[in-house]
C-alpha positions as CSV (number, residue, x, y, z in Angstrom):
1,X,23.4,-19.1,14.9
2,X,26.9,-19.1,14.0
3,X,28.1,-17.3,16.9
4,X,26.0,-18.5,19.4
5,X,27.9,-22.3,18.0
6,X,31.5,-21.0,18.5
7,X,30.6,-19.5,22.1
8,X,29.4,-23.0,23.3
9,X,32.5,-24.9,21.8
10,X,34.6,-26.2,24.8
11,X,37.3,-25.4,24.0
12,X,38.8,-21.8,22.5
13,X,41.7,-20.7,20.5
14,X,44.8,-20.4,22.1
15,X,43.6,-23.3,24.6
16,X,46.1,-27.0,25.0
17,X,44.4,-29.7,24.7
18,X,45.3,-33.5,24.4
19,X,44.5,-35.9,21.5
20,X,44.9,-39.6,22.3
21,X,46.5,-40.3,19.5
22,X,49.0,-37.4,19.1
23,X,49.3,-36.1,22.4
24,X,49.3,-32.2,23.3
25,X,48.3,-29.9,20.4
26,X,46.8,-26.2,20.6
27,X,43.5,-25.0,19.6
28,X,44.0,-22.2,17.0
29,X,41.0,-21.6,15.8
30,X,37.6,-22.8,15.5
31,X,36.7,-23.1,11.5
32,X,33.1,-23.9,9.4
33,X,34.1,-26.4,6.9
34,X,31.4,-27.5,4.1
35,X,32.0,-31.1,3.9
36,X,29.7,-33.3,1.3
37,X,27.3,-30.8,1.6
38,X,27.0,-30.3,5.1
39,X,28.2,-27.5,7.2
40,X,30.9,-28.5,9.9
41,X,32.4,-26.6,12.6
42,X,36.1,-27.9,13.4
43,X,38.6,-27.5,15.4
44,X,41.9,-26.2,13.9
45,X,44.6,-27.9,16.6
46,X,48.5,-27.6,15.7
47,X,50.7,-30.2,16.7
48,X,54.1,-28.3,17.0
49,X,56.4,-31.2,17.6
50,X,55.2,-32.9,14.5
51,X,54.4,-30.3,12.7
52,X,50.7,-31.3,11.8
53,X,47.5,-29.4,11.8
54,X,44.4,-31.9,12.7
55,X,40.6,-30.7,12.3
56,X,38.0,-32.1,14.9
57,X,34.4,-31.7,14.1
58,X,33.4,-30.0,17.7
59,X,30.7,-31.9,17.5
60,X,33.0,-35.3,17.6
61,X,35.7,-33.4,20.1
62,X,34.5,-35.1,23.3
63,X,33.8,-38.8,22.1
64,X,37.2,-38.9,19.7
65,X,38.7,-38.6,23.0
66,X,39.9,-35.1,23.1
67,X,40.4,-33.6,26.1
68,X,41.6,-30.0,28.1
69,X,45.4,-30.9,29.8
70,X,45.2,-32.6,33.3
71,X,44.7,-31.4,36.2
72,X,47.2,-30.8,39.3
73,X,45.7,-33.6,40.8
74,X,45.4,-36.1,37.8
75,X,49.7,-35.2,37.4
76,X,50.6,-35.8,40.4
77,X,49.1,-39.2,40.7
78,X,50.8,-39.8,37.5
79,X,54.2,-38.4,38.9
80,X,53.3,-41.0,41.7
81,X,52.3,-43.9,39.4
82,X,56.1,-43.3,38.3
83,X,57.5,-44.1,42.1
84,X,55.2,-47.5,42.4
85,X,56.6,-51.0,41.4
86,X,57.0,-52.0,37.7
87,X,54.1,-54.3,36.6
88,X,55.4,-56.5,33.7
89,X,53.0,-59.2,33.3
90,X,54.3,-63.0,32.2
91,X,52.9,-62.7,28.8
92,X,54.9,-62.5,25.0
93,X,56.1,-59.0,24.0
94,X,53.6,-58.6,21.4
95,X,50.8,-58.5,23.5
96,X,52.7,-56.2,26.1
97,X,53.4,-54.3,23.1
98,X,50.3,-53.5,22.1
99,X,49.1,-53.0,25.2
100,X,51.5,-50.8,26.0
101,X,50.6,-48.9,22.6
102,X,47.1,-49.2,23.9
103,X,47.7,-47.0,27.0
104,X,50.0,-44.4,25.2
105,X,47.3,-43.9,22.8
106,X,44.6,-43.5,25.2
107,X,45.7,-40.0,26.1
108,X,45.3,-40.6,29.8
109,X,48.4,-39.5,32.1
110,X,48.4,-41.9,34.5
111,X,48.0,-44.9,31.9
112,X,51.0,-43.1,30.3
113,X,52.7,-43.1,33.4
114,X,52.3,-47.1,34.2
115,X,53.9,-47.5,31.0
116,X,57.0,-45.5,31.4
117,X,57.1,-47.2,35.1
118,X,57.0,-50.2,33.0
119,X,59.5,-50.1,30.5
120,X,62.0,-47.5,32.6
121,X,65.8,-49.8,32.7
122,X,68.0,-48.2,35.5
123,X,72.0,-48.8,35.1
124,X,71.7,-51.9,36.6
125,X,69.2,-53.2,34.3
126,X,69.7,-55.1,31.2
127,X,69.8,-53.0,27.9
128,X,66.0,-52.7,26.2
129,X,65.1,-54.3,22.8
130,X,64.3,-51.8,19.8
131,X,60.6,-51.5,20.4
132,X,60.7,-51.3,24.4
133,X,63.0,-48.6,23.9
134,X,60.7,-46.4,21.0
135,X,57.6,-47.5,23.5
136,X,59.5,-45.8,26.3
137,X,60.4,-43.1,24.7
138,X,57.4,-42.4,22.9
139,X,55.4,-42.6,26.4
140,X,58.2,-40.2,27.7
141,X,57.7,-37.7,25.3
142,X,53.7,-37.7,25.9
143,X,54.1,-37.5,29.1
144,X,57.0,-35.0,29.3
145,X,54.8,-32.4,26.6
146,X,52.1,-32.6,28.9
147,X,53.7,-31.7,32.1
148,X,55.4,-29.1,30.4
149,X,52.0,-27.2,28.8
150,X,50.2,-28.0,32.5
151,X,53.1,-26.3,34.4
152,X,54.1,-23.9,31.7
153,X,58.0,-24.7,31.7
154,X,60.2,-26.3,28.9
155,X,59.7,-29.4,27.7
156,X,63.7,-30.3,28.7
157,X,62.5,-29.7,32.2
158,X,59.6,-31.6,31.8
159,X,62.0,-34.5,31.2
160,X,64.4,-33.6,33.7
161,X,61.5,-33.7,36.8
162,X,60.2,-36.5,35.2
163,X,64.2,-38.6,35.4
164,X,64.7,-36.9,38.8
165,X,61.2,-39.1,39.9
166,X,62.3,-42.3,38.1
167,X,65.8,-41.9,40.2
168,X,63.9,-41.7,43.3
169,X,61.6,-44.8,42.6
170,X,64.9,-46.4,42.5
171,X,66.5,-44.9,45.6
172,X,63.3,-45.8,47.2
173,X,63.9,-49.7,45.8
């Protein structure tokens, strides 16, 4: 029965996947873990960047949230989500804040996206506050890891493609 468990997993070792709340990790292995009593299958996912191994009851995988990288479609509306108009609604930071941590957290790129649109200052801008600038950079980063594992280059030039795009929203302007 084992075996026959492991083949229908979705997703394999070796495979990227996304985790809302940590962004892109990689499946390396599936496990059985006995947990009070009961027999689990996880999924072993490392988390590179922050050095973290997570285990995901496969069973739980889906509804936790976890999902395979996007797809060339699902990018590039988030590489044009980038280009559109900044959104900032009328209402107190706090509630932006959250959110903003809100969308970051929900592993979806283009949700990502609308927040780095968001919070992005050009040079003519004035200078962010603490927290816009860790929210910013923290959406950055998701974003820029994913684009990097979905079109297998660095995640330097994940950044770089993704400042070249912010540049041209404001050429565009």
């Amino acid at each position: 029965m084992s075996t026959s468990t492991a083949t229908t997993s979705a997703f394999k070792p070796g495979d990227h996947i996304v985790y809302p709340a940590h962004g892109v990790g990689r499946v390396t292995g599936v496990e059985k873990q006995k947990v009070a009593g009961l027999d689990l299958e996880v999924y072993v996912i490392s988390f590179e960047q922050d050095k973290m191994t997570l285990r995901v009851p496969t069973a739980k995988a889906r509804s936790c949230g976890m999902r395979p990288l996007a797809s060339s479609d699902i990018v590039n509306e988030a590489m044009k989500t980038l280009q559109g108009r900044a959104r900032v609604k009328r209402t107190m930071w706090s509630r932006r804040a959250q959110e903003y941590e809100a969308k970051i957290n929900s592993g979806d790129l283009v949700s990502i996206a609308e927040v780095v649109r968001d919070l992005h200052r050009g040079g003519d801008q004035p200078e962010q506050s603490y927290s816009e600038r860790q929210l910013y950079e923290s959406a950055l980063d998701r974003m820029a890891r994913e684009l990097a594992a979905v079109e297998k280059i660095a995640r330097e030039d994940a950044l770089a493609k993704l400042s070249k795009s912010l540049a041209s929203k404001k050429a565009a302007a």
